[in-house]
Backbone as ProteinMPNN parsed JSONL, in Angstrom:
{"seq_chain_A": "XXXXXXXXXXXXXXXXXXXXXXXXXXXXXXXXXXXXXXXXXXXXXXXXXXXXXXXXXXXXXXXXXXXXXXXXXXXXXXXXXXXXXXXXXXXXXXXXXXXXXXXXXXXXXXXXXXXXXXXXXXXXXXXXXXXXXXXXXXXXXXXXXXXXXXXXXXXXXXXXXXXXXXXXXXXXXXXXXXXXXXXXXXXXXXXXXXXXXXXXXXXXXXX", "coords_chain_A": {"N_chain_A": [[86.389, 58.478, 80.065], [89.067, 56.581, 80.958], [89.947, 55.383, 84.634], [92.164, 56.85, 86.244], [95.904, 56.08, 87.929], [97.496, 57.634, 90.797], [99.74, 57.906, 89.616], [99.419, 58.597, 86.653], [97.761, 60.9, 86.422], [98.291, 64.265, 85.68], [99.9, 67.265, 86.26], [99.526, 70.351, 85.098], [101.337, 73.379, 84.758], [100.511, 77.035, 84.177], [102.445, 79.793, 82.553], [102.806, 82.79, 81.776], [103.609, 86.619, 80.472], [101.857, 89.171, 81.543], [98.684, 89.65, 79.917], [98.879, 87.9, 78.343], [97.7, 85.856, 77.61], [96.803, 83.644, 79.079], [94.318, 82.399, 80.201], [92.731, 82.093, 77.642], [94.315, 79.677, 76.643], [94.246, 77.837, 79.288], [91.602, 77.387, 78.724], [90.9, 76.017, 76.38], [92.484, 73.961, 76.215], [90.52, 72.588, 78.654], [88.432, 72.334, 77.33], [89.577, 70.168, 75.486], [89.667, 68.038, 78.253], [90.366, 68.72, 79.906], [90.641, 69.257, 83.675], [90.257, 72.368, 85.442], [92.286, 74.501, 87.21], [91.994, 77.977, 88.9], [94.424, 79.75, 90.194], [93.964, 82.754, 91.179], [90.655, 82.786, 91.091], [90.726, 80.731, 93.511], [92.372, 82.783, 95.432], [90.517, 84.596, 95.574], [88.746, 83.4, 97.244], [90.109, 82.681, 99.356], [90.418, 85.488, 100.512], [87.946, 85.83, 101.793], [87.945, 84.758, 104.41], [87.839, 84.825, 107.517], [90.454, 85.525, 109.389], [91.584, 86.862, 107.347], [90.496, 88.628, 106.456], [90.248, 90.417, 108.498], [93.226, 90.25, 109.113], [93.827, 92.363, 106.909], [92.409, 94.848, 107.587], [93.344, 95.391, 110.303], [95.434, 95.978, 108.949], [95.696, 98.051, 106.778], [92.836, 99.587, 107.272], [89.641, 100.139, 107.399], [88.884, 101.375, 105.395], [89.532, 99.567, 103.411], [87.593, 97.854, 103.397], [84.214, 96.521, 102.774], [81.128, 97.649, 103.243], [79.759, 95.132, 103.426], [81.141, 94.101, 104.822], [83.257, 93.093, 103.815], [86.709, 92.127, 102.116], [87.687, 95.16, 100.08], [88.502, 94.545, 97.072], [89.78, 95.975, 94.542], [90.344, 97.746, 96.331], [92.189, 97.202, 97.502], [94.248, 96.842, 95.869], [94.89, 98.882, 94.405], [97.009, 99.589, 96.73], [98.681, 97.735, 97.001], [99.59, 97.59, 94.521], [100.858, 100.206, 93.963], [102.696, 102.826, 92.482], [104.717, 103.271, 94.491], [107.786, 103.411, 96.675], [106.384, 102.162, 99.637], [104.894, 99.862, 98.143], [105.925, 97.517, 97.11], [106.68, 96.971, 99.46], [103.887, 96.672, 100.745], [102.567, 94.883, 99.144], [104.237, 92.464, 99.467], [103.587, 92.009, 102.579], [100.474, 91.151, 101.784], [101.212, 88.915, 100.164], [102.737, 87.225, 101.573], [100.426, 86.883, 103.543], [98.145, 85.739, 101.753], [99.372, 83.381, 100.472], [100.724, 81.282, 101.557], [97.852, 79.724, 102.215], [96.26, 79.88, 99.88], [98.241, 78.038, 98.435], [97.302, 76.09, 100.197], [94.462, 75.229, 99.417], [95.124, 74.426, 97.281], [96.687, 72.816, 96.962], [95.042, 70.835, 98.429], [92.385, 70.657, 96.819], [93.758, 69.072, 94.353], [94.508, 67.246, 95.379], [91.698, 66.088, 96.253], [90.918, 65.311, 93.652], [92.544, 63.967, 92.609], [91.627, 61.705, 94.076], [89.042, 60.631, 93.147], [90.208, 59.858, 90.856], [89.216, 59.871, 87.83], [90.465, 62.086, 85.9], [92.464, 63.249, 84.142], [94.378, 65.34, 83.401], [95.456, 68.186, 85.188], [95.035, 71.441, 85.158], [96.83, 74.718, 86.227], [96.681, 77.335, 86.747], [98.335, 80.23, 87.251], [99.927, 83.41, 87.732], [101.352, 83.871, 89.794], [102.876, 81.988, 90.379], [105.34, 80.996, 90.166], [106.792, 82.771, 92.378], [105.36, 81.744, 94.108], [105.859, 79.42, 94.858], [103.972, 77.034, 93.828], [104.75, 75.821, 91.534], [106.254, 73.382, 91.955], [104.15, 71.997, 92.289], [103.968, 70.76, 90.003], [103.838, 69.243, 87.272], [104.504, 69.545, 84.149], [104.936, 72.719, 82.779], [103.893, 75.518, 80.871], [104.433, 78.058, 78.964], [103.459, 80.844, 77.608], [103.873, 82.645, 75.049], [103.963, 85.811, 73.771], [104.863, 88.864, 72.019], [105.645, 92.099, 73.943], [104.521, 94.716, 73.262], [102.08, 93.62, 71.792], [101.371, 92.239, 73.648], [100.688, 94.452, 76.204], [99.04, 95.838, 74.228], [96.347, 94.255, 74.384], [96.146, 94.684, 77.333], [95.287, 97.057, 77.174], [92.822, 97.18, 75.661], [91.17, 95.749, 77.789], [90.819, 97.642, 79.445], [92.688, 98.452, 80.527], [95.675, 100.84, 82.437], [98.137, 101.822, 80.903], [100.521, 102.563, 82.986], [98.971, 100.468, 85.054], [99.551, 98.243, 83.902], [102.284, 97.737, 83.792], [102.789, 97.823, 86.439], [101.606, 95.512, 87.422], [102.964, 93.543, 85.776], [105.561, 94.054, 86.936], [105.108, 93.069, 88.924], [105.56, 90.786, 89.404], [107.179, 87.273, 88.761], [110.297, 87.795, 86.224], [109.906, 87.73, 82.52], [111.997, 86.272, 81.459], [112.787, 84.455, 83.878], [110.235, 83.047, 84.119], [109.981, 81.808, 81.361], [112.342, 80.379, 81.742], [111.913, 78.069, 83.34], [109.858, 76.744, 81.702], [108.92, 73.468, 80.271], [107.907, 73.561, 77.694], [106.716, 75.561, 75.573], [104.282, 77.896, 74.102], [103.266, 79.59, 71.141], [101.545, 82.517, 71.486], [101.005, 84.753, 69.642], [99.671, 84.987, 67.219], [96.756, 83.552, 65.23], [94.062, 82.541, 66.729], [93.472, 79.744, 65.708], [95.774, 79.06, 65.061], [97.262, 78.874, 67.904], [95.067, 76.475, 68.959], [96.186, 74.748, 67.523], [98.994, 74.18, 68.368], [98.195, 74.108, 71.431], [97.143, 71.511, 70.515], [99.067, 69.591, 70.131], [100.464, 69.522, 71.979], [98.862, 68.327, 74.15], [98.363, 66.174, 73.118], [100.829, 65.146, 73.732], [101.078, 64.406, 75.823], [100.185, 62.133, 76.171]], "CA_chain_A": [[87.826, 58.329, 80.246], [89.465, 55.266, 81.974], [90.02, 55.922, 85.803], [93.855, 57.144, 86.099], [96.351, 56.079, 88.536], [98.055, 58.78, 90.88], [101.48, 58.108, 88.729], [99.068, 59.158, 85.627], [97.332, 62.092, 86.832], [99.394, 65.329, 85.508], [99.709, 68.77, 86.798], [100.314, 71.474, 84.141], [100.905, 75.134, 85.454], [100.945, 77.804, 82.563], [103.321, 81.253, 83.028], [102.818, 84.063, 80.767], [103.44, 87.449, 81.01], [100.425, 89.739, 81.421], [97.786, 89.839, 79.098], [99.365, 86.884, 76.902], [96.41, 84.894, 76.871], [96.707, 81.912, 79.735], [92.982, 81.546, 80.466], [92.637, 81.202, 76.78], [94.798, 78.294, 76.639], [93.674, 76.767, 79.744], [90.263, 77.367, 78.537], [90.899, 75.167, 74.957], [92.901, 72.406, 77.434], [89.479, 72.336, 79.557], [87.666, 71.547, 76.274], [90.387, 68.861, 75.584], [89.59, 67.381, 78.723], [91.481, 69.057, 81.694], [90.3, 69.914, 84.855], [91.416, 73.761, 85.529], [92.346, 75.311, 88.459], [92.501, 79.197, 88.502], [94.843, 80.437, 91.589], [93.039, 84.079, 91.132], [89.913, 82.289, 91.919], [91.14, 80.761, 94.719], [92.645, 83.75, 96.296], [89.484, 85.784, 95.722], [88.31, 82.581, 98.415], [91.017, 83.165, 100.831], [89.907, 86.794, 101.158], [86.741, 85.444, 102.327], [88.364, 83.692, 105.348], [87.681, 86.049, 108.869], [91.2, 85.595, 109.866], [92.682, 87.474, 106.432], [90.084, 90.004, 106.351], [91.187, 91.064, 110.17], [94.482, 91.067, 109.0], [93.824, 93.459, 106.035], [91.861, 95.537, 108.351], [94.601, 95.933, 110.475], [97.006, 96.555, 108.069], [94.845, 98.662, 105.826], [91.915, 100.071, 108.275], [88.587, 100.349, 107.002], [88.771, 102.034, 103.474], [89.843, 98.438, 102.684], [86.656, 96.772, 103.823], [83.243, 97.062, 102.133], [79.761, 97.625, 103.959], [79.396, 94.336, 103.933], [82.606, 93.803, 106.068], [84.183, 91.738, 102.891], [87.729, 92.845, 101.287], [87.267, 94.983, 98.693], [89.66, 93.735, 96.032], [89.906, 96.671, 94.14], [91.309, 98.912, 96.98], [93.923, 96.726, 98.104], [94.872, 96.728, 94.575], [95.591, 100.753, 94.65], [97.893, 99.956, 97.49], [99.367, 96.964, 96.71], [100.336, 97.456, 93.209], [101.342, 101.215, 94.408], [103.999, 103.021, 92.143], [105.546, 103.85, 95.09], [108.132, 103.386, 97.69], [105.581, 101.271, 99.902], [103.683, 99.122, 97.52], [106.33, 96.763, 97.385], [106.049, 95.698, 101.075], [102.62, 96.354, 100.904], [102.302, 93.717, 98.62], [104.609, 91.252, 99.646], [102.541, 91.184, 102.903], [99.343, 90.503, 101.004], [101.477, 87.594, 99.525], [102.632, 86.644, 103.043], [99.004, 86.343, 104.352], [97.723, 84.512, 101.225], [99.904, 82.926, 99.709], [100.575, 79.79, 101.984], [96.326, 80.099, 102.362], [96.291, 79.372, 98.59], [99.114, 76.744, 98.476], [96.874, 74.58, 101.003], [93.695, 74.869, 99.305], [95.124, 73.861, 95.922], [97.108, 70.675, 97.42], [93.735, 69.613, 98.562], [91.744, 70.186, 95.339], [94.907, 68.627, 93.666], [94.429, 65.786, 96.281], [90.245, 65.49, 96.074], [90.997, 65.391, 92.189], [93.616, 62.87, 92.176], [90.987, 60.566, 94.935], [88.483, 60.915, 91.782], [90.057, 58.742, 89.851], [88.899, 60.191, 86.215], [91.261, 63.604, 85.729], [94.144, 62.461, 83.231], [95.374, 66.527, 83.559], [94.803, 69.061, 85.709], [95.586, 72.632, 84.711], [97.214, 75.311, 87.086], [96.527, 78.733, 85.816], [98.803, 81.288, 88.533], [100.626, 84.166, 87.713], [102.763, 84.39, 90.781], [103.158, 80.31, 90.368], [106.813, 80.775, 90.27], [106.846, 83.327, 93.435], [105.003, 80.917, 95.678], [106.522, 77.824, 94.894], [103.498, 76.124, 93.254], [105.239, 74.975, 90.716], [106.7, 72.237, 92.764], [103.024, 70.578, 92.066], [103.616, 70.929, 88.341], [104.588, 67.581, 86.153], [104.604, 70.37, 83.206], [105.596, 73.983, 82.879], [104.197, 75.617, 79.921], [104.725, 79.325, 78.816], [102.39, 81.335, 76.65], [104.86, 83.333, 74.643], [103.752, 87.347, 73.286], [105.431, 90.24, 72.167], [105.315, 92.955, 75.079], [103.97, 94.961, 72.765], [101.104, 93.193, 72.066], [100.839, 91.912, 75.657], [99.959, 96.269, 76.166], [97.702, 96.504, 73.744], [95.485, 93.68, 75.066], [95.605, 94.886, 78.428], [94.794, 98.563, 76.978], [91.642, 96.751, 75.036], [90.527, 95.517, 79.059], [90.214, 99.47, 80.089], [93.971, 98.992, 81.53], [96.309, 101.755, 81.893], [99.887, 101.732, 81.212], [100.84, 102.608, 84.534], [98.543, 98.933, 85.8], [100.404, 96.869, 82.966], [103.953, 98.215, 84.629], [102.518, 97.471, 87.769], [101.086, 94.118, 87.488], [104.499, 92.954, 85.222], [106.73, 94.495, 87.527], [105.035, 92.44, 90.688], [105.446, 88.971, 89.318], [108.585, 86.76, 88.2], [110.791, 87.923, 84.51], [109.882, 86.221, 81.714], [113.02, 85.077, 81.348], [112.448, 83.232, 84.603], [109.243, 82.376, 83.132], [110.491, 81.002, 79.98], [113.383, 79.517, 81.841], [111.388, 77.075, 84.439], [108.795, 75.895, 80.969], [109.177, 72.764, 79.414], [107.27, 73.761, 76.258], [106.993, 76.965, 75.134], [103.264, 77.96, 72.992], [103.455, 80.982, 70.566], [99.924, 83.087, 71.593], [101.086, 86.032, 69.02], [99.01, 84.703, 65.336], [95.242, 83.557, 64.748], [93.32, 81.263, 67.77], [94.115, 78.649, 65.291], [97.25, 78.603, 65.195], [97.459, 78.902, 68.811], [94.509, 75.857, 69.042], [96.976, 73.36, 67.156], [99.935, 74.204, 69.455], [97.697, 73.042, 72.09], [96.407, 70.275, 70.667], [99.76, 68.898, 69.843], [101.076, 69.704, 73.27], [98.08, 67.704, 74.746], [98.837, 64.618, 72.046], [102.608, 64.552, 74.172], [100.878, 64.075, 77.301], [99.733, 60.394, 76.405]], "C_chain_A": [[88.085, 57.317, 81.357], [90.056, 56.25, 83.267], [92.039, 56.184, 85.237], [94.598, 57.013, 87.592], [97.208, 57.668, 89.323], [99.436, 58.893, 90.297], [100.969, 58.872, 87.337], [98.864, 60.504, 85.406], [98.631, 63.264, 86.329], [99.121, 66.508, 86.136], [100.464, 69.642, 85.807], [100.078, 73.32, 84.582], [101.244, 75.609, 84.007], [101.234, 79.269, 83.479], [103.069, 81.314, 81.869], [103.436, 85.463, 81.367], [101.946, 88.216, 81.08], [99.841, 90.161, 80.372], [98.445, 89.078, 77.395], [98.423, 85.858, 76.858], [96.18, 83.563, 77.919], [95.453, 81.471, 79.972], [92.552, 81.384, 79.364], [93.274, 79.56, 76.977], [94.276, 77.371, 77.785], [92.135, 76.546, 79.532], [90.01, 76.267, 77.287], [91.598, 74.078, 76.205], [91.886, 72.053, 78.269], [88.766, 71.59, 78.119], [88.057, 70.489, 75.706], [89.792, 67.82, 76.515], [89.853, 67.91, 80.095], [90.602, 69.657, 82.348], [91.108, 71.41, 85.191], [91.384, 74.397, 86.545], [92.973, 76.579, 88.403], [93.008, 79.857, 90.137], [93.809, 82.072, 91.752], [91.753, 83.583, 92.319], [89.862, 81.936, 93.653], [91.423, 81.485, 95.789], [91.555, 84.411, 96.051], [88.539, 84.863, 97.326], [88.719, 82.902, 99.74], [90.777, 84.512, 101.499], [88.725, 87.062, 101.781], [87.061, 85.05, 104.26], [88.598, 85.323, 106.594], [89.381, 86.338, 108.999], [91.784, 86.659, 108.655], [91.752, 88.685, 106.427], [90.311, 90.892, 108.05], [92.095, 91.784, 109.453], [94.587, 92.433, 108.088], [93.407, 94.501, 106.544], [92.487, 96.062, 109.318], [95.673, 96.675, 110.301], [96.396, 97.843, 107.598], [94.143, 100.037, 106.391], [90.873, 99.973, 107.302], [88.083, 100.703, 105.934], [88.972, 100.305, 102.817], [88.712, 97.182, 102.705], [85.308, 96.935, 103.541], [81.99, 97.262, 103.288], [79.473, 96.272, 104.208], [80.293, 93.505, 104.594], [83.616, 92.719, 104.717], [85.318, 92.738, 102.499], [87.403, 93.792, 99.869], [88.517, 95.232, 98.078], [90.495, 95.187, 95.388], [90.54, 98.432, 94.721], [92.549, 98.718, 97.44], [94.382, 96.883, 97.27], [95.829, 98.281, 94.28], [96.396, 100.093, 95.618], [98.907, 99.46, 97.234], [100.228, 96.915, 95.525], [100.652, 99.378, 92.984], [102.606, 101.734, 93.653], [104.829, 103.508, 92.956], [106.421, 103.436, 96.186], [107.685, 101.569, 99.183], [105.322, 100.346, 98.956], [104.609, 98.152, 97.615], [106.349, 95.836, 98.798], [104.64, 95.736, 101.012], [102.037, 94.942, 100.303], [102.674, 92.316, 98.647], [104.389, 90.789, 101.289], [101.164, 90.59, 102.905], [99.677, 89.561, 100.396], [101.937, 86.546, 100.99], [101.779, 85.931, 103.68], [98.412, 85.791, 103.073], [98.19, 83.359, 100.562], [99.876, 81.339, 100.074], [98.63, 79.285, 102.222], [96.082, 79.264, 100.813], [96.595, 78.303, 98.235], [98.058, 75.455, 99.036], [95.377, 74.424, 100.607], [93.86, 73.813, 97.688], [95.663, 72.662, 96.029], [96.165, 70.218, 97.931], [92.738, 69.578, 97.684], [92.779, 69.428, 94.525], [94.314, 67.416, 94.087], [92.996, 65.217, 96.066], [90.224, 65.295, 94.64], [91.486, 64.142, 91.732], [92.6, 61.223, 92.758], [89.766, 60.692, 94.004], [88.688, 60.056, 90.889], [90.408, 59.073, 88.038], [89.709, 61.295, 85.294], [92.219, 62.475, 84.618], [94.731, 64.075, 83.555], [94.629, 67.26, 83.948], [95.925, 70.522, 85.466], [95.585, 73.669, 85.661], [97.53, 76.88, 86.311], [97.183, 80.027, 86.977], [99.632, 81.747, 88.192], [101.804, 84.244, 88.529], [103.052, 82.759, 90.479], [104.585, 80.258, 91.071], [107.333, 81.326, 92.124], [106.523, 82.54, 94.563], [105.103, 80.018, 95.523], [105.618, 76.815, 94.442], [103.872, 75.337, 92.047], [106.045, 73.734, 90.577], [105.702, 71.386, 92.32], [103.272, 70.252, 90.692], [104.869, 69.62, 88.132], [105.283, 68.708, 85.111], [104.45, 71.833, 83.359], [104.868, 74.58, 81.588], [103.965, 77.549, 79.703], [104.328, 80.083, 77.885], [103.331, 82.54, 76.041], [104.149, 84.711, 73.623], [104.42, 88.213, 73.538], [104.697, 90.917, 73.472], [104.209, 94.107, 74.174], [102.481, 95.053, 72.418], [100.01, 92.461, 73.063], [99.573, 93.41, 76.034], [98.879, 96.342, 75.462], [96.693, 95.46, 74.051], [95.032, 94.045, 76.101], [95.173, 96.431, 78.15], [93.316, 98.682, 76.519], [90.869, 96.469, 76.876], [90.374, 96.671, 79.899], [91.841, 99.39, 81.16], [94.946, 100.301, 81.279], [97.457, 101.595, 81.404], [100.863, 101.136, 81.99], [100.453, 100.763, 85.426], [99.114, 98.379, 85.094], [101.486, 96.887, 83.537], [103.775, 97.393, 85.911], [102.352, 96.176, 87.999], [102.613, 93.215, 86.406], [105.184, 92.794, 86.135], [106.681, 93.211, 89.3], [105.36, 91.125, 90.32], [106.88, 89.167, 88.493], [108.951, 87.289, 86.926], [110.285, 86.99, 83.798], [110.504, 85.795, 81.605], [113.19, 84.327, 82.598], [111.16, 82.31, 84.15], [109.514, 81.047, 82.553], [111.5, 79.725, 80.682], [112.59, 78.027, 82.795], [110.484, 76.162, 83.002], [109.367, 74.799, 80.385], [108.629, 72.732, 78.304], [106.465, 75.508, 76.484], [105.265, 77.383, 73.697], [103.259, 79.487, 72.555], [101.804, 81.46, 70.715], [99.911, 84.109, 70.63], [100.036, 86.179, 67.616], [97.72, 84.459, 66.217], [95.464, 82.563, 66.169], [93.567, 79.834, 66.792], [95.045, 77.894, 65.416], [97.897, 77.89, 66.879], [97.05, 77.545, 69.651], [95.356, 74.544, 68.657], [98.161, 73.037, 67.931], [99.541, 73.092, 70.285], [97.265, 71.929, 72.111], [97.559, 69.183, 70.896], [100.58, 68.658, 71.03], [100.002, 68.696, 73.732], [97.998, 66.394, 73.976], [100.263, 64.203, 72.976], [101.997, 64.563, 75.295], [100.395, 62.634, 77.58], [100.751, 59.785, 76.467]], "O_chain_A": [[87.466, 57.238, 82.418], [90.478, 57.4, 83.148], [92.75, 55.816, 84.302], [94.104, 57.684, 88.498], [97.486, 58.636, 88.615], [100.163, 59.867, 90.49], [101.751, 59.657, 86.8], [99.44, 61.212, 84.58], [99.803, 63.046, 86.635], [97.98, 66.698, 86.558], [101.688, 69.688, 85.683], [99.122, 74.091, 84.657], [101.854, 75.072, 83.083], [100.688, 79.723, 84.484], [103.039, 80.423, 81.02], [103.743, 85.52, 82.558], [100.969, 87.652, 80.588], [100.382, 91.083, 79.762], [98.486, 89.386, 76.204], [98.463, 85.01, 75.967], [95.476, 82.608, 77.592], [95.271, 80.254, 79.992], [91.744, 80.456, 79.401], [92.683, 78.56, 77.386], [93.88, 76.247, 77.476], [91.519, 75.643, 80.099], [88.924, 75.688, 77.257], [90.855, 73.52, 77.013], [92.184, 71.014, 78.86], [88.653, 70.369, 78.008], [87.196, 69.697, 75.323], [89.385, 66.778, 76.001], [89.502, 67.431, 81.173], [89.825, 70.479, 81.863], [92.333, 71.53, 85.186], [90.322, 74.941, 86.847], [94.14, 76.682, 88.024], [92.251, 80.301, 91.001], [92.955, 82.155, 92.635], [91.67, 83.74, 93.537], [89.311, 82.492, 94.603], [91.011, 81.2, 96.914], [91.787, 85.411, 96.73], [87.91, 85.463, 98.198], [88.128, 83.229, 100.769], [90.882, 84.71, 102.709], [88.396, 88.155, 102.243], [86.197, 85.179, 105.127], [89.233, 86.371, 106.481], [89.68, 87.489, 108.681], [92.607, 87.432, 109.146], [92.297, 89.788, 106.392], [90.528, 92.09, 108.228], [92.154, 92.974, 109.146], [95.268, 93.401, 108.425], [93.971, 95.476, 106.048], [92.345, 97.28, 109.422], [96.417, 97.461, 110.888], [96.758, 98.815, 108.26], [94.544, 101.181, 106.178], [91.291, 99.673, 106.183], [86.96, 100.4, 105.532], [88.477, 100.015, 101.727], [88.814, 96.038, 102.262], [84.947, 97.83, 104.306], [82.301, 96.802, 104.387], [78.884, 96.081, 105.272], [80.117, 92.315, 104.853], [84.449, 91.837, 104.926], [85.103, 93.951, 102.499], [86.977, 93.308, 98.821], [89.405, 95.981, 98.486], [91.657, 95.435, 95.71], [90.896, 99.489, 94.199], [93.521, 99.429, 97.694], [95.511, 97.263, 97.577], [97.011, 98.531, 94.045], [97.032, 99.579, 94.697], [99.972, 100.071, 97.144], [101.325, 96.36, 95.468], [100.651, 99.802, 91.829], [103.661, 101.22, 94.024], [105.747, 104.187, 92.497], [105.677, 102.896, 97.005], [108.305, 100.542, 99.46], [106.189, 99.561, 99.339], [104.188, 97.465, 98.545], [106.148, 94.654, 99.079], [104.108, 94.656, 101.267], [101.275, 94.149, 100.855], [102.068, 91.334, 98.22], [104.752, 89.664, 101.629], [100.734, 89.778, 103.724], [98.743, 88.972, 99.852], [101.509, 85.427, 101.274], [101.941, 84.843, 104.233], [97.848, 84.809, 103.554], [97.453, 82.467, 100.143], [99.364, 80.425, 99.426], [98.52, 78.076, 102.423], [95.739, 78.082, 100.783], [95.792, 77.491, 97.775], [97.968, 74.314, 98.581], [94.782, 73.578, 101.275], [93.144, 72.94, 97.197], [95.32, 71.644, 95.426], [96.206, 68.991, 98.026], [92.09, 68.533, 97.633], [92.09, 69.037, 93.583], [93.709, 66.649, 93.338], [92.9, 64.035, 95.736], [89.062, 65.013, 94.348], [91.072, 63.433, 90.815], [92.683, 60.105, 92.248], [89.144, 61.342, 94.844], [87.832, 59.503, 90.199], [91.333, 58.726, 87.304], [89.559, 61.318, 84.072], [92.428, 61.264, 84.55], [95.829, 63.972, 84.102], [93.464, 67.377, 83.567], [97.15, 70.589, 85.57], [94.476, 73.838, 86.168], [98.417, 77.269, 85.55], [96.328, 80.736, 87.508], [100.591, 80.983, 88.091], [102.937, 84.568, 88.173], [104.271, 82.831, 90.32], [104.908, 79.71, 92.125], [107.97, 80.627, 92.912], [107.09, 82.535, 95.656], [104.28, 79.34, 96.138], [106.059, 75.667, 94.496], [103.293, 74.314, 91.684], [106.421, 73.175, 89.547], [105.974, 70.237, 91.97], [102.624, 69.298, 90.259], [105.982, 69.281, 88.532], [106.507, 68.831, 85.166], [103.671, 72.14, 84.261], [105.396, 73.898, 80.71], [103.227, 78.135, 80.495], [105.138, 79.977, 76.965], [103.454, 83.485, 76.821], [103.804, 84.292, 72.518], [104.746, 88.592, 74.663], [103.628, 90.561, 73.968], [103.058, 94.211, 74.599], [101.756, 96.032, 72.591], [98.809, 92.242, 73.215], [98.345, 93.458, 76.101], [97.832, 96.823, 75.896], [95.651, 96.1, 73.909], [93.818, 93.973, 76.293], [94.66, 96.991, 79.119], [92.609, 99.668, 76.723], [89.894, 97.192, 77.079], [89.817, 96.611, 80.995], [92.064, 100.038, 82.182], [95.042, 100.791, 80.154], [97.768, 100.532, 81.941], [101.581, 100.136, 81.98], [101.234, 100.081, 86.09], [99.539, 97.438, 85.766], [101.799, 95.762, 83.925], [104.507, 96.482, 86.297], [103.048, 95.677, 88.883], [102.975, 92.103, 86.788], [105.581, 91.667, 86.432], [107.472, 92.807, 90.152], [105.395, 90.32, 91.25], [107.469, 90.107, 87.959], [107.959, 87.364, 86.201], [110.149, 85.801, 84.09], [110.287, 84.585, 81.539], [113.884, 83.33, 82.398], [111.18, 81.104, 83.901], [109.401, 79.873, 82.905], [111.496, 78.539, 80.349], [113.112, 76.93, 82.595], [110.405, 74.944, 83.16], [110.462, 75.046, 79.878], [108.849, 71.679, 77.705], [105.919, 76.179, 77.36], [105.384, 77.066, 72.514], [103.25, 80.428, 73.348], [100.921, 80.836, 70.125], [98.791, 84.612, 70.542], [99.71, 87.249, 67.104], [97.508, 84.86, 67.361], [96.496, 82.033, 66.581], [93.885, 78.826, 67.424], [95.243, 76.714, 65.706], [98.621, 76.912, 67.065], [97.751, 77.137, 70.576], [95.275, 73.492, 69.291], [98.435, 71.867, 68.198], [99.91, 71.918, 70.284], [96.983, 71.264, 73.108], [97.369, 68.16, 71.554], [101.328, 67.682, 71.095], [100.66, 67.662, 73.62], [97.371, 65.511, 74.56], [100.714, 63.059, 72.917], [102.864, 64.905, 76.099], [100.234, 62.07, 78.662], [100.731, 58.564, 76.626]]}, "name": "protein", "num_of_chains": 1, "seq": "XXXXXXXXXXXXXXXXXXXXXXXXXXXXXXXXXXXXXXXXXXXXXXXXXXXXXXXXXXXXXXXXXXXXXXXXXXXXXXXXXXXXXXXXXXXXXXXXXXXXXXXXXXXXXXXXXXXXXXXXXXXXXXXXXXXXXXXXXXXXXXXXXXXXXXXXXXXXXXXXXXXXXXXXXXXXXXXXXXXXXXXXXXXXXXXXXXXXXXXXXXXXXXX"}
C-alpha cells in the first residue's frame, strides 16, 4: 500500500450495543487492511500503571489486588458494575482514573501510526467511545446494529447472566445516542455474509 498522507489516514470508531458483534467487524476491516485499536486492551494496560493500581487500592483495599499486587479485573467488575446504589459512582471513578490514561495512550498510537506512513484506516473498537470523548479522533462513526434480543442471547452463549447484560448496557451511552453520532449504520442481525458485504462496501466508500 502507497505511503498515506496525514489528510488520508482515517480513524473509524465502531458503537454497538453489547454483544452486537464489534470485534467481529473490526476483525473482517483488519483483514481488509485496517490497523485496529481495541480501547479494552488498552485499559487492561492502564491498570498496569503503579499510580492506578494505588488508587484502586485505596479506593477498593486489598480484595481488589491479586498476590501478585496487579488489579484484579474481575473484582472491580463486581463493584463497579454493582446493581446497586453505589456502583454508579463506583464506576464513574474507575472512569475518572482511566479514562483520560486511555485517551493519551491512543492519541499516541494514533500519532506513531499516522508517523508510519502506510495505515490508510485505523479502527477504534470502544464501548464507552462516546462517554470519553474519543470520538473526537474519529473521521467515521459506524454502528453495528442488533435486535436486543439477540444482543442477550449472545451474551447468554459467553456464560453471561442477565443481570451482567443489564449491567454492562446500562453503564455505557443509549443506542439511540449510539445510532445518533454514526455515519453508517451495518446490520450484524443475518449470516457473516451478509454482514461481510456490508463491510466490504463500507470499506469501498473510504477510497
Amino acid at each position: 500500500m502507497a505511503a498515506t498522507s496525514e489528510r488520508e489516514m482515517k480513524i473509524v470508531g465502531i458503537l454497538g450495543g453489547v454483544a452486537s458483534g464489534k470485534s467481529l467487524v473490526a476483525e473482517e476491516l483488519r483483514k481488509l487492511g485496517a490497523r485496529v485499536l481495541d480501547a479494552d486492551q488498552v485499559g487492561h494496560q492502564v491498570l498496569l500503571e503503579p499510580e492506578v493500581i494505588q488508587a484502586a487500592r485505596d479506593r477498593w483495599g486489598d480484595a481488589v489486588i491479586t498476590e501478585a499486587g496487579q488489579i484484579n479485573r474481575s473484582e472491580v467488575a463486581k463493584i463497579v458494575f454493582a446493581q446497586t446504589p453505589d456502583g454508579p459512582k463506583e464506576l464513574s471513578f474507575l472512569e475518572q482514573l482511566t479514562h483520560p490514561r486511555i485517551g493519551m495512550r491512543l492519541r499516541q498510537e494514533f500519532e506513531a501510526i499516522r508517523a508510519g506512513g502506510s495505515t490508510k484506516v485505523v479502527i477504534l473498537d470502544a464501548p464507552v467511545m462516546l462517554k470519553a470523548g474519543w470520538d473526537k479522533y474519529c473521521d467515521y462513526i459506524l454502528f453495528i446494529d442488533v435486535p436486543r434480543d439477540m444482543r442477550l442471547q449472545r451474551a447468554r452463549v459467553r456464560g453471561w447472566t442477565d443481570r451482567d447484560f443489564e449491567a454492562r448496557e446500562s453503564s455505557q451511552e443509549s443506542l439511540e445516542t449510539k445510532r445518533a453520532a454514526a455515519n453508517h449504520v451495518i446490520d450484524n442481525s443475518g449470516s457473516i455474509e451478509s454482514t461481510r458485504q456490508q463491510i466490504e462496501r463500507f470499506w469501498g466508500s473510504l477510497d
